[in-house]
N, C-alpha and C positions, 0 to 999 in steps of 0.2 A: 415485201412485194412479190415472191416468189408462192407466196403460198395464193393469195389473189389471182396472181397467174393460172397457178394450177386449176382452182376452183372455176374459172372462164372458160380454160379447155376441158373441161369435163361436162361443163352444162352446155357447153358449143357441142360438144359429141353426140351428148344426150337428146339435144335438140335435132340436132342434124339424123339422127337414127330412126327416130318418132316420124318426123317428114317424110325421109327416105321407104321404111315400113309403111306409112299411113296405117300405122296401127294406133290407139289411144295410150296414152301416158300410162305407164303402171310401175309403179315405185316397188312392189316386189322386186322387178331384175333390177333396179337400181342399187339397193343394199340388199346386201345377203344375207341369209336366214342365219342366227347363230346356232349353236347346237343347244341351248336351254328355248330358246321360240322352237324349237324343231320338235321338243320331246314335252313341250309343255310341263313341265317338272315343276310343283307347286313349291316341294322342298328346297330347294335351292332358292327360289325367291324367300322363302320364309329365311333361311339361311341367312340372305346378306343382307335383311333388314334388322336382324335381331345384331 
């Protein structure tokens, strides 16, 4: 039940942020960019598929 928790106050935040801003929803700053999205590296994909 702790993690349910967690997950509520995070989209209550998320909500509460967006309102507050009256800016439109954008899931870019919601999760953060990894370092293989950042540098688009095809190798590395090809990598952990094989």
């Amino acid at each position: 039940m702790d993690v349910v928790g967690a997950v509520m106050h995070k989209l209550i935040r998320v909500i509460y942020g967006v309102l507050k801003s009256g800016q439109p929803f954008d899931p870019e700053k919601l999760i953060p960019q990894t370092l293989d999205d950042a540098t688009n590296d095809d190798t590395s994909k090809l990598a952990l598929a094989s």
